[in-house]
C-alpha positions in Angstrom: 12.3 -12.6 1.9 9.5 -13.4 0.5 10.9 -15.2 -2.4 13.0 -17.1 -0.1 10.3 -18.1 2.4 8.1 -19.2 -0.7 10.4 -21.4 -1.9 10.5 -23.2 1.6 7.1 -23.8 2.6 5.0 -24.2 -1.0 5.6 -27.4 -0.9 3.5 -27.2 2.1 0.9 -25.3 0.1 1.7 -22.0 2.3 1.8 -18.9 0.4 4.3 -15.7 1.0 3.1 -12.5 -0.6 4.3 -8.7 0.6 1.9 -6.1 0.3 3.5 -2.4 -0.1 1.0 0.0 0.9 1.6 3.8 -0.3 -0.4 6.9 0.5 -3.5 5.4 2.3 -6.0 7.3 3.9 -5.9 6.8 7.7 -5.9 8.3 10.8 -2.3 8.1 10.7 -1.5 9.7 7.8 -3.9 12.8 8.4 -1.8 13.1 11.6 1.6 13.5 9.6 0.2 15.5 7.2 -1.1 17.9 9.8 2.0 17.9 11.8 3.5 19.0 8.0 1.0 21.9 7.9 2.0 23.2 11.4 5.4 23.1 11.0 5.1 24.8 7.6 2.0 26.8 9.0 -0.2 26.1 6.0 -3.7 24.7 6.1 -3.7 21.0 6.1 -5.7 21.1 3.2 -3.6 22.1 0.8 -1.0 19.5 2.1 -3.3 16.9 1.8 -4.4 18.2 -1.6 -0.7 18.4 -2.6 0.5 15.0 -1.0 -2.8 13.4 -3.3 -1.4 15.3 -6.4 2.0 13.2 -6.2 -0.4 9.8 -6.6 -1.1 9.2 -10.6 -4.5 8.7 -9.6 -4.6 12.0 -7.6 -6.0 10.8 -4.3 -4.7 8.7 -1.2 -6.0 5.1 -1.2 -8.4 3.9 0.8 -8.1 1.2 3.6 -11.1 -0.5 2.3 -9.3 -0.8 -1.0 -6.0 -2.1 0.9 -8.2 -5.2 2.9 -9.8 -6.1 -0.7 -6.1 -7.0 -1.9 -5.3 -8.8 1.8 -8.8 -10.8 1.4 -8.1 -11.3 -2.9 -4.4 -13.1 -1.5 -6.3 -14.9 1.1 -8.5 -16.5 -1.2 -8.7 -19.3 -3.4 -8.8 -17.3 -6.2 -4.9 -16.1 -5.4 -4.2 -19.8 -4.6 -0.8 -19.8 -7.7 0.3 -16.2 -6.6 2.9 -16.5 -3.9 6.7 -14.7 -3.7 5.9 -11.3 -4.8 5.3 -8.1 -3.5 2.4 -6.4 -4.4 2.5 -2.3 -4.6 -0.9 -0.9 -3.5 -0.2 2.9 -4.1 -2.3 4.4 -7.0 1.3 4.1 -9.4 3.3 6.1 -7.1 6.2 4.1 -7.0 7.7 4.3 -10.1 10.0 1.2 -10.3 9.7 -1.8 -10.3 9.6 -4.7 -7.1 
């Protein structure tokens, strides 16, 4: 889609990008990973510890660090980067977009 949709509007000088979070640390995802530890009945700790251990960096993102990529596209400095998909997940996906 977003290959498609670049090719139709850069000649208008709009620019299409996806962003692909992964494990980021919100509110959402400590809910989900507490549901996991009730439903297992572990501590949530060690979930959260274990989901973190999956990432190559060995921690869940940050949203701060997800809104640096969303304002680096919005600027002029991303001005020749449109139709891609950009994986913001500490390497956790390993193939390739």
């Amino acid at each position: 889609m977003a290959k498609t949709l670049s090719r139709e509007l850069g000649k208008d000088n709009i620019l299409i990008n996806n962003i692909c979070p992964g494990r980021i640390d919100t509110e959402r995802a400590q809910k989900l990973n507490k549901a996991r530890a009730d439903r297992l009945k572990r501590p949530v700790e060690e979930i959260n510890k274990e989901m973190a251990a999956e990432v190559p960096l060995g921690r869940y993102g940050t949203a701060d660090e997800t809104a640096d990529l969303i304002v680096f596209l919005g600027s002029d400095r991303a001005s020749y980067i449109t139709g891609t998909t950009i994986q913001i997940d500490g390497g956790l996906v390993r193939g390739i977009q």
